[in-house]
N, CA, C and O atoms as a CHARMM CRD file, in Angstrom:
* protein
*
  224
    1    1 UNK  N     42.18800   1.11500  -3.71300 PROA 1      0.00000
    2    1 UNK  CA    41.20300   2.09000  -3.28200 PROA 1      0.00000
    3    1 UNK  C     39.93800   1.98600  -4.11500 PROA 1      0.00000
    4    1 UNK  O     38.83000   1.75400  -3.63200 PROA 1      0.00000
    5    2 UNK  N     40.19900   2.18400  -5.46400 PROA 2      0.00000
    6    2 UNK  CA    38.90500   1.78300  -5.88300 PROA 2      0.00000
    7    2 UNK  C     37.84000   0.62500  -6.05300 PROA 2      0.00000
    8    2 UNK  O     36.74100   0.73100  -6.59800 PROA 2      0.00000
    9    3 UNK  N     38.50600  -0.73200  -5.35500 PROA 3      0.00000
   10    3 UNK  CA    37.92100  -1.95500  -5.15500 PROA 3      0.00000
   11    3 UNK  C     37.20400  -1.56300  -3.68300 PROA 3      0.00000
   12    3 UNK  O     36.27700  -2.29300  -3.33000 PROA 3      0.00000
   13    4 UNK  N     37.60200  -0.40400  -2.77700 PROA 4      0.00000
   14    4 UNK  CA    36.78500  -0.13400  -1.78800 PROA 4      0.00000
   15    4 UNK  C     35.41700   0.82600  -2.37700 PROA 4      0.00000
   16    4 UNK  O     34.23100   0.83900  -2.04800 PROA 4      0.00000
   17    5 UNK  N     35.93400   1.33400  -3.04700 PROA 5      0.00000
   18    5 UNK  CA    34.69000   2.20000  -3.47100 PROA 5      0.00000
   19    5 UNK  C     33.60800   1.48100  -3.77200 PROA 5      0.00000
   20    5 UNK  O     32.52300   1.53700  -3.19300 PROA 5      0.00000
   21    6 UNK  N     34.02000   0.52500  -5.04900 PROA 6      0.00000
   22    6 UNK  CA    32.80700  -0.74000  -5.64100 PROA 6      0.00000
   23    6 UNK  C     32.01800  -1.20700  -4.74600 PROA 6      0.00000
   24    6 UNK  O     30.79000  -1.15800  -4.81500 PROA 6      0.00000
   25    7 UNK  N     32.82000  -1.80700  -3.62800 PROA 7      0.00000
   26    7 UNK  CA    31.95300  -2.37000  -2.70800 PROA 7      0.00000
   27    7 UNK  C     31.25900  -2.30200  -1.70200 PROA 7      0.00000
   28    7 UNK  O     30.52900  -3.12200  -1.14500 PROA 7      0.00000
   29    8 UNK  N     31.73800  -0.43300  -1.32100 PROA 8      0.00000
   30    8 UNK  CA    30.86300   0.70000  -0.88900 PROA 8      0.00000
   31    8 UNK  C     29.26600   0.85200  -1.19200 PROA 8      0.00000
   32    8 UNK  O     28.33300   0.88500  -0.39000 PROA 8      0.00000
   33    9 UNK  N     29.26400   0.94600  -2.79500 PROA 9      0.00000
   34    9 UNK  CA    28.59400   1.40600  -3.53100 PROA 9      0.00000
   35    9 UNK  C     27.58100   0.17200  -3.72200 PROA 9      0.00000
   36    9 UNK  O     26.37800   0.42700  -3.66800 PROA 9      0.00000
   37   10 UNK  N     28.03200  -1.24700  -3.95800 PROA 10     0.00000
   38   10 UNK  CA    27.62100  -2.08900  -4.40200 PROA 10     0.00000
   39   10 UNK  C     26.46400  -2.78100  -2.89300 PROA 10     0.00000
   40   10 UNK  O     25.37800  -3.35200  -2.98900 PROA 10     0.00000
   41   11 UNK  N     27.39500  -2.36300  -1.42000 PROA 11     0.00000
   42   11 UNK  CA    26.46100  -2.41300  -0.06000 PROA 11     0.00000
   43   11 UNK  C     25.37500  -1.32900  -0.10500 PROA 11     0.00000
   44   11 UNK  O     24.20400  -1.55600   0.20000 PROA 11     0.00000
   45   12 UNK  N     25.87100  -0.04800  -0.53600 PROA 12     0.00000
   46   12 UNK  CA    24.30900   1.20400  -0.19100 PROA 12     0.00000
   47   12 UNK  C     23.35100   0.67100  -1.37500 PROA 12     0.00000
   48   12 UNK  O     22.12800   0.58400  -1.25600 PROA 12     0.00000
   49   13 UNK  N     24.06900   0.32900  -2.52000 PROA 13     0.00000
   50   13 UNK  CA    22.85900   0.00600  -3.49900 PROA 13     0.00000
   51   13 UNK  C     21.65900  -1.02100  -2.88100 PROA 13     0.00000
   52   13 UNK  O     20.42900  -1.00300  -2.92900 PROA 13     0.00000
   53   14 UNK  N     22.67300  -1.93200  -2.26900 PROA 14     0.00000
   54   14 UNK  CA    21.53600  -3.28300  -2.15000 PROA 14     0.00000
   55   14 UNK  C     20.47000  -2.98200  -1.00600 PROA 14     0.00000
   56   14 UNK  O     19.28500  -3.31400  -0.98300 PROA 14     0.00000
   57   15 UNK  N     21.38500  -2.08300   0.17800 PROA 15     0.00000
   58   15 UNK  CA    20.67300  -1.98100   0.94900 PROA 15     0.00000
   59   15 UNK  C     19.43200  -0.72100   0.40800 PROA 15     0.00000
   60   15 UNK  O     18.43000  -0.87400   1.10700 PROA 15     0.00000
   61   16 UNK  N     19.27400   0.22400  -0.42300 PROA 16     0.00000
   62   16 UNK  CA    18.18400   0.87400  -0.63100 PROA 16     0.00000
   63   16 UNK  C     17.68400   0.09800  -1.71100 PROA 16     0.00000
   64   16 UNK  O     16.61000   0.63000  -1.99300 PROA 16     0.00000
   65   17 UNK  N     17.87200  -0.87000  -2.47500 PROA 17     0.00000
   66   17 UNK  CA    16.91200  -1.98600  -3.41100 PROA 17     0.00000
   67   17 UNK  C     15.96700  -2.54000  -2.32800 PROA 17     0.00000
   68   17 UNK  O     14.73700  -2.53800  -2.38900 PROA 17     0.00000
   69   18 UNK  N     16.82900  -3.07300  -1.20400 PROA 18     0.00000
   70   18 UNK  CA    15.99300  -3.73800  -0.45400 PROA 18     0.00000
   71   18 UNK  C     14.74900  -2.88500   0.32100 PROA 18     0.00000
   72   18 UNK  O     13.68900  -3.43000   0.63000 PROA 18     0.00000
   73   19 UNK  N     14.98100  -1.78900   0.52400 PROA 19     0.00000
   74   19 UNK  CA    14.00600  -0.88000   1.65800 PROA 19     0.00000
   75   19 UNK  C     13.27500  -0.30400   0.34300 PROA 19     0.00000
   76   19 UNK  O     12.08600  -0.25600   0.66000 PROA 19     0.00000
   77   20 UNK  N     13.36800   0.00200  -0.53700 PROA 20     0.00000
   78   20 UNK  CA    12.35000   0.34600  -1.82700 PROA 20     0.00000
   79   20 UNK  C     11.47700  -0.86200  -2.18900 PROA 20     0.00000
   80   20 UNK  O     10.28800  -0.68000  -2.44900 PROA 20     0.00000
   81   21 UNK  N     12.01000  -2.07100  -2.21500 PROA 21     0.00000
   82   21 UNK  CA    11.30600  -3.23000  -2.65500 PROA 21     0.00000
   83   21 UNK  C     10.12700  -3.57600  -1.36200 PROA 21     0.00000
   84   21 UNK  O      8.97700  -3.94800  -1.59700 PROA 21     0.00000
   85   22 UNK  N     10.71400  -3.35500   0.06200 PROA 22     0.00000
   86   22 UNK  CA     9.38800  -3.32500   1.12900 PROA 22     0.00000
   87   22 UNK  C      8.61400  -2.35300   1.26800 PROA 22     0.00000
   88   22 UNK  O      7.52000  -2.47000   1.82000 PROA 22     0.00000
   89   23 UNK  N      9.08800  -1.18700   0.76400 PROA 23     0.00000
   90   23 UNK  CA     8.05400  -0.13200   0.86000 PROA 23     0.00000
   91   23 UNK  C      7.06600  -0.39900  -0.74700 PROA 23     0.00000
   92   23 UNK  O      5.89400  -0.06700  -0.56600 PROA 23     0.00000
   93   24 UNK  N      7.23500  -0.72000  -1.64700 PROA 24     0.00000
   94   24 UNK  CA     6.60900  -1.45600  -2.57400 PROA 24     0.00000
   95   24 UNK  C      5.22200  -2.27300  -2.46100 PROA 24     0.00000
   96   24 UNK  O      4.02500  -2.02100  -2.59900 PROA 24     0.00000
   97   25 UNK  N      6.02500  -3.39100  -2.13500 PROA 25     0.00000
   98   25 UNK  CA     5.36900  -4.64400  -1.21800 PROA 25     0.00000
   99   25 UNK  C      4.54100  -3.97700  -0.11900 PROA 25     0.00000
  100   25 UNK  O      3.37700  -4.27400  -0.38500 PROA 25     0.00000
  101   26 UNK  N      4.56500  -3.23700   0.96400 PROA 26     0.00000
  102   26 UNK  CA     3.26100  -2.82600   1.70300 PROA 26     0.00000
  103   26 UNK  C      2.66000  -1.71600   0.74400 PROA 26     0.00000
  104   26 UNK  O      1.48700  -1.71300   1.11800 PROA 26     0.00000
  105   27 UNK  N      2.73700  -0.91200  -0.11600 PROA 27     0.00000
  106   27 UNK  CA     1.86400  -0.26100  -0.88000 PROA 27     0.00000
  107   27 UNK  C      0.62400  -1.05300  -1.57100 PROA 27     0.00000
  108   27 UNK  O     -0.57100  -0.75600  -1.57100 PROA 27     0.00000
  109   28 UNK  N      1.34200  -2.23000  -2.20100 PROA 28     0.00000
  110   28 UNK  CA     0.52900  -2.78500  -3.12500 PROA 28     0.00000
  111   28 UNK  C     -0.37700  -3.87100  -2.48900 PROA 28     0.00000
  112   28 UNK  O     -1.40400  -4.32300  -2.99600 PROA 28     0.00000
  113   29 UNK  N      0.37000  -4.34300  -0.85900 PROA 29     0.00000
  114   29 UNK  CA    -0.14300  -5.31000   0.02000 PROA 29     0.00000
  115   29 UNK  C     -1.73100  -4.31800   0.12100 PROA 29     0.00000
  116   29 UNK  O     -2.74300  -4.71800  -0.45400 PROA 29     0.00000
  117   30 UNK  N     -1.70100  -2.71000   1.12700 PROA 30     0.00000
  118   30 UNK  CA    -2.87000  -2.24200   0.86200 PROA 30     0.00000
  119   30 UNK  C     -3.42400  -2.04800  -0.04400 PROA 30     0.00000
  120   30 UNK  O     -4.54800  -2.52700   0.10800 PROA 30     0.00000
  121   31 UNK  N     -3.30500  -1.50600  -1.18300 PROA 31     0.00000
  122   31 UNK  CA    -4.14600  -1.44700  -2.20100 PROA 31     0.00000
  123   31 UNK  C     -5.07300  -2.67200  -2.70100 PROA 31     0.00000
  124   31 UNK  O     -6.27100  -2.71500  -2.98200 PROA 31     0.00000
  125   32 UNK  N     -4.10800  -3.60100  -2.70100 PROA 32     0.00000
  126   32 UNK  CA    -5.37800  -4.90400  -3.29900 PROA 32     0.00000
  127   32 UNK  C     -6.37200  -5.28300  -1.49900 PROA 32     0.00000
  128   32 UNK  O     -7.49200  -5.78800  -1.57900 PROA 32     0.00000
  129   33 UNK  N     -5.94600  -5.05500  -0.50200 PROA 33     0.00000
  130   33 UNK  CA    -6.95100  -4.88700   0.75500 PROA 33     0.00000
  131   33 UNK  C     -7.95800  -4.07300   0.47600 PROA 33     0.00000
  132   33 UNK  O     -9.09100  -4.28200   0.90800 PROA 33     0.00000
  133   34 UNK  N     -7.64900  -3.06100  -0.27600 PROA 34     0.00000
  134   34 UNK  CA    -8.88400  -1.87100   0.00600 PROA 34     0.00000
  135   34 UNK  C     -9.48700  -2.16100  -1.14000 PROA 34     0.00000
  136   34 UNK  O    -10.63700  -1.72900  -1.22600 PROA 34     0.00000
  137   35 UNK  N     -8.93900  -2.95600  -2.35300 PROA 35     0.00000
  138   35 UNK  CA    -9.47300  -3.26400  -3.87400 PROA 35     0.00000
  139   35 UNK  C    -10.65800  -4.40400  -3.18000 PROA 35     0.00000
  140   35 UNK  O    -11.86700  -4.20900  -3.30700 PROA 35     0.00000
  141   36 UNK  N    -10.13500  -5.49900  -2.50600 PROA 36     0.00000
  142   36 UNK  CA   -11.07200  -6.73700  -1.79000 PROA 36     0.00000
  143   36 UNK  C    -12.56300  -6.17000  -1.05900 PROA 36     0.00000
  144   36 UNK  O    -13.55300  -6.87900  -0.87700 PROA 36     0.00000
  145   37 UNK  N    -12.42100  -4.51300  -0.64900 PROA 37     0.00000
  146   37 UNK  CA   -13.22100  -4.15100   0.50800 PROA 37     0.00000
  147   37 UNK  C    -13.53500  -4.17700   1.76700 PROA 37     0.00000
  148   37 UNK  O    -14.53100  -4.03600   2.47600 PROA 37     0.00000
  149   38 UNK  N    -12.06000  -4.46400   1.89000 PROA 38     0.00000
  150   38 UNK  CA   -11.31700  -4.47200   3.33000 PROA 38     0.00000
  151   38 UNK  C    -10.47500  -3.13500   3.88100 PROA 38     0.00000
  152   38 UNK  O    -10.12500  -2.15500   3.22200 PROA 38     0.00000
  153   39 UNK  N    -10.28600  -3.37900   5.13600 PROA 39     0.00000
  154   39 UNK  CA    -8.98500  -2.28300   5.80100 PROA 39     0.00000
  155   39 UNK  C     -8.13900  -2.64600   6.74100 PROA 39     0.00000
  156   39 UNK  O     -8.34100  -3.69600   7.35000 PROA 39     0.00000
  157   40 UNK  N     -7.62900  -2.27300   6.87300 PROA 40     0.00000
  158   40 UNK  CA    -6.33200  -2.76100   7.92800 PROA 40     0.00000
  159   40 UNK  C     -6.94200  -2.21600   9.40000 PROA 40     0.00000
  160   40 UNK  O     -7.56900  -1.22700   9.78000 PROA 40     0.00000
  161   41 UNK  N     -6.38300  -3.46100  10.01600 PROA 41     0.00000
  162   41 UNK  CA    -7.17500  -3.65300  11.45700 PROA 41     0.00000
  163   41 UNK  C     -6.55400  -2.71600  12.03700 PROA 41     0.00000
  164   41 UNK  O     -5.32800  -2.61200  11.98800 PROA 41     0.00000
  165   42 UNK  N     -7.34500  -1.88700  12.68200 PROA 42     0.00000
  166   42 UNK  CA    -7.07200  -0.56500  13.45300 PROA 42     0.00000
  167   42 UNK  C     -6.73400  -0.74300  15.19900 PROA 42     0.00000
  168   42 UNK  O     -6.97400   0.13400  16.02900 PROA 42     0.00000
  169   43 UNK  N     -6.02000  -2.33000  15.55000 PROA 43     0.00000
  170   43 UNK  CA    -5.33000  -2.44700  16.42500 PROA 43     0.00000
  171   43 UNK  C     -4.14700  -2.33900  16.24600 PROA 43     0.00000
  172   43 UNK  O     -3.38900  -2.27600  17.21400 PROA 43     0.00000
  173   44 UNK  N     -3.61000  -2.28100  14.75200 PROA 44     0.00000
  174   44 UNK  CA    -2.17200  -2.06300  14.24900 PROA 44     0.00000
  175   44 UNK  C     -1.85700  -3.44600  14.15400 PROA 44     0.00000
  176   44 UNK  O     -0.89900  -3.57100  14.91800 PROA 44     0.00000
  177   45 UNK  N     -1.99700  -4.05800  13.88000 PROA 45     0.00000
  178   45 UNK  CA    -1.54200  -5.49800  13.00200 PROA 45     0.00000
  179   45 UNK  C     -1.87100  -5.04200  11.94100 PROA 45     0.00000
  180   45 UNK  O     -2.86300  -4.40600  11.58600 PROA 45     0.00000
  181   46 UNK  N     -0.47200  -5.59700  11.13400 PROA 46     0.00000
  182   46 UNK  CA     0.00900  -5.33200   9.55300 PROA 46     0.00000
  183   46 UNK  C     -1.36900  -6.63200   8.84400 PROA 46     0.00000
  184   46 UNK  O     -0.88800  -7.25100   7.89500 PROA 46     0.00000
  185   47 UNK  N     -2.23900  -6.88300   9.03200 PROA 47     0.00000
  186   47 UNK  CA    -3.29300  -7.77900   8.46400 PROA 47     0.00000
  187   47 UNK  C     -4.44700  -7.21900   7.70400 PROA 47     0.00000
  188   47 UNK  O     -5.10500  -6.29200   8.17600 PROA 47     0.00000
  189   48 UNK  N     -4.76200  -7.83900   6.34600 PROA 48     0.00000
  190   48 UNK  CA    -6.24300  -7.12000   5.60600 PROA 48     0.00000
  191   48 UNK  C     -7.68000  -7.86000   6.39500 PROA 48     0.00000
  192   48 UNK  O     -8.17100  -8.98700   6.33200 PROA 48     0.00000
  193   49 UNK  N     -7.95000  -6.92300   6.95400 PROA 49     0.00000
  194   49 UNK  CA    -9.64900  -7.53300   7.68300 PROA 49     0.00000
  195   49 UNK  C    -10.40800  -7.28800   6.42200 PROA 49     0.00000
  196   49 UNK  O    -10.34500  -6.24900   5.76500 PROA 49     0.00000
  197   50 UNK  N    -11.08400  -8.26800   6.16100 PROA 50     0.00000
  198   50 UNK  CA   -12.38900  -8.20900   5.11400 PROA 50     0.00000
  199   50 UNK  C    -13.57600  -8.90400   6.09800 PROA 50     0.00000
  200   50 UNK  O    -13.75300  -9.96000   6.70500 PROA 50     0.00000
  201   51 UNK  N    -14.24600  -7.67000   5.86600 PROA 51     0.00000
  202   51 UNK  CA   -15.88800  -8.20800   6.55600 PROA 51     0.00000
  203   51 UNK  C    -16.53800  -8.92900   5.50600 PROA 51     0.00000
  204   51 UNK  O    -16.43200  -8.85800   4.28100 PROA 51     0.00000
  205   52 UNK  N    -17.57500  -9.98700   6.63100 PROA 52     0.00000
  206   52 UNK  CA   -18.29900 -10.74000   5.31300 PROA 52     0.00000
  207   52 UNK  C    -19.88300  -9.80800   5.41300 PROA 52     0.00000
  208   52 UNK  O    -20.23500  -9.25500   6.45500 PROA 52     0.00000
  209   53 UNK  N    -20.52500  -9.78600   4.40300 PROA 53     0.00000
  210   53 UNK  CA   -22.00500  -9.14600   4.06600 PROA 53     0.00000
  211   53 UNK  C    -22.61200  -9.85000   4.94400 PROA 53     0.00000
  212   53 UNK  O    -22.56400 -11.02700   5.30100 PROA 53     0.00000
  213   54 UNK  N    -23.34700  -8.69400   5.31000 PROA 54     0.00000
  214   54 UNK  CA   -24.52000  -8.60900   6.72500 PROA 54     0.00000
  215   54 UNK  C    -26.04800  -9.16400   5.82500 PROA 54     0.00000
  216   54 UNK  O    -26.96000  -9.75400   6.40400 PROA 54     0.00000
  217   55 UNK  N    -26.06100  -8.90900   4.69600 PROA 55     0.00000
  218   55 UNK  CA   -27.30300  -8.81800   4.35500 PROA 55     0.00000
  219   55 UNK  C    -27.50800  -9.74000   3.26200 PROA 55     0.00000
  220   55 UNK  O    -27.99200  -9.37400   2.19000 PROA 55     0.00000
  221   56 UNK  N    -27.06100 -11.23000   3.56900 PROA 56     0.00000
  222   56 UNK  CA   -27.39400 -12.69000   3.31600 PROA 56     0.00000
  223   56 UNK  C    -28.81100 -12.87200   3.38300 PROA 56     0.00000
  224   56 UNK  O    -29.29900 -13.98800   3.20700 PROA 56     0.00000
């Protein structure tokens, strides 16, 4: 019984490492987008749009 528990424990762990580590990863994905002077394309693609300067 308790070799079921371990490996209970040892599946919910990995699986919330893993969903903390992507919610991570898109935090920091936007932040360095909006650090560049960009934003995320407001058709909903997960992509950083950076405009280039108008006033070359």
């Amino acid at each position: 019984m308790s070799n079921k528990k371990w490996l209970i424990v040892l599946i919910l762990s990995t699986i919330i490492s893993f969903i903390l580590g992507y919610q991570l990863k898109s935090f920091l994905y936007t932040d360095t987008c909006l650090d560049m002077g960009g934003g995320m394309n407001p058709e909903g693609y997960g992509i950083c749009v950076v405009s280039e300067p108008t006033d070359l």
